[in-house]
C-alpha positions as CSV (number, residue, x, y, z in Angstrom):
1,X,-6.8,-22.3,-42.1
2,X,-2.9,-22.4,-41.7
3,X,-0.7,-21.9,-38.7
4,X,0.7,-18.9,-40.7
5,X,-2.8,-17.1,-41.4
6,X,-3.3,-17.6,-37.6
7,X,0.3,-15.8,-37.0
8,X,-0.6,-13.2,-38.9
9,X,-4.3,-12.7,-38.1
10,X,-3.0,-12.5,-34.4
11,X,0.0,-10.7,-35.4
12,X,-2.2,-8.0,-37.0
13,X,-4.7,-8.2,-33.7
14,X,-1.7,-7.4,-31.1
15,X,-0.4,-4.3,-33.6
16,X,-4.6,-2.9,-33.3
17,X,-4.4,-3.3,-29.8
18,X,-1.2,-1.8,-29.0
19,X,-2.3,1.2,-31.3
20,X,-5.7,1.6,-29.6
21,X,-4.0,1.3,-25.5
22,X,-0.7,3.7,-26.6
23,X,-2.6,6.9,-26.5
24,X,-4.3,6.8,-23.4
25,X,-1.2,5.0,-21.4
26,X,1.4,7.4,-22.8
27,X,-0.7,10.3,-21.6
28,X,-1.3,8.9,-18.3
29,X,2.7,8.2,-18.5
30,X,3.4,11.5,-19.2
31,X,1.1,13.3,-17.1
32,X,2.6,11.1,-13.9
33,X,6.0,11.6,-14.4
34,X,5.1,15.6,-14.5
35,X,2.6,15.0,-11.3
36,X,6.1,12.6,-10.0
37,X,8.2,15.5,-10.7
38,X,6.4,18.0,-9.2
39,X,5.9,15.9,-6.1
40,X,9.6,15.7,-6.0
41,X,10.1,19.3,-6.3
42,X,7.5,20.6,-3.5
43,X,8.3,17.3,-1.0
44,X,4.3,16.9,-1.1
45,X,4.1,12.9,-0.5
46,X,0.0,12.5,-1.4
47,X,-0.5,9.5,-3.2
48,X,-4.2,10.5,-4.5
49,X,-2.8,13.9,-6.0
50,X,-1.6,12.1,-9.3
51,X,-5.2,10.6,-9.6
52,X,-7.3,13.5,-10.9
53,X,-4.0,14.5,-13.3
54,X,-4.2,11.5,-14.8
55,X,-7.5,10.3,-14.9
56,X,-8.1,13.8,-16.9
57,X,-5.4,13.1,-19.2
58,X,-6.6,9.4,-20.4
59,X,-10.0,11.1,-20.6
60,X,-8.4,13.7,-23.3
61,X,-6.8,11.5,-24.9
62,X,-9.8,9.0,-25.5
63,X,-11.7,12.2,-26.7
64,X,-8.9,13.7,-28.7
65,X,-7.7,9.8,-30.1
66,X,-11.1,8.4,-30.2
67,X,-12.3,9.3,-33.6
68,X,-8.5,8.2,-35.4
69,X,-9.4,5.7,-32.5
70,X,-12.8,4.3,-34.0
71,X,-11.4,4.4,-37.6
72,X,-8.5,2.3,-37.0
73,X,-10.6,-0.9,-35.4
74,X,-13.6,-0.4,-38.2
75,X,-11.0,-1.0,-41.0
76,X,-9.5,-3.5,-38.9
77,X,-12.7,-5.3,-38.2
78,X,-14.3,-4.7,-41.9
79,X,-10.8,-6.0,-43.3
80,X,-11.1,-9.3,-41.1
81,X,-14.6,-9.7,-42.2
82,X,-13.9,-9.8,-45.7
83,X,-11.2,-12.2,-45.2
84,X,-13.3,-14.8,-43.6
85,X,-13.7,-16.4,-47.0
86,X,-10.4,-17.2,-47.8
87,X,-9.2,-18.0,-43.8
88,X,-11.6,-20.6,-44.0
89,X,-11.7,-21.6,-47.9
C-alpha cells in the first residue's frame, strides 16, 4: 500500500463524512439563525427556546436525508471492500 492510496482512501473518507454531517448541521444552522433572528426581533433572551427548533430540524433532516443518507455510505463501504485486493496486493 502506497502513501498515495492512503491519501486518497482518506481523502475519499473525509468527502463521505462531510456529505453524511452537511445535512443535519446546515438544518440546525438554519433553523438557529431563524430561532436567533426571531429572538432578536421579540428581545426574548431564553437560551433553551432554540433547543426544541433545532433538535426537530436535525431530526427531519436525518429522516428526510437518511435513505440518500444510507445509499451514499453502502456504495462507499462496498467500493472500499472491493478494493482491498489491490490496496494490499
Amino acid at each position: 500500500m502506497t502513501p498515495e492510496m492512503v491519501i486518497d482512501v482518506g481523502k475519499e473518507a473525509g468527502e463521505i463524512v462531510i456529505l453524511m454531517a452537511a445535512p443535519p448541521l446546515l438544518a440546525g444552522l438554519v433553523v438557529g439563525l431563524i430561532v436567533s433572528l426571531f429572538q432578536t426581533a421579540t428581545q426574548i433572551q431564553e437560551m433553551t427556546l432554540t433547543f426544541i427548533p433545532k433538535l426537530l430540524a436535525v431530526g427531519a433532516a436525518l429522516v428526510i436525508g437518511g435513505h440518500w443518507m444510507l445509499s451514499v455510505i453502502t456504495d462507499y463501504v462496498i467500493r472500499l471492500y472491493h478494493s482491498i485486493p489491490n490496496l494490499i496486493g
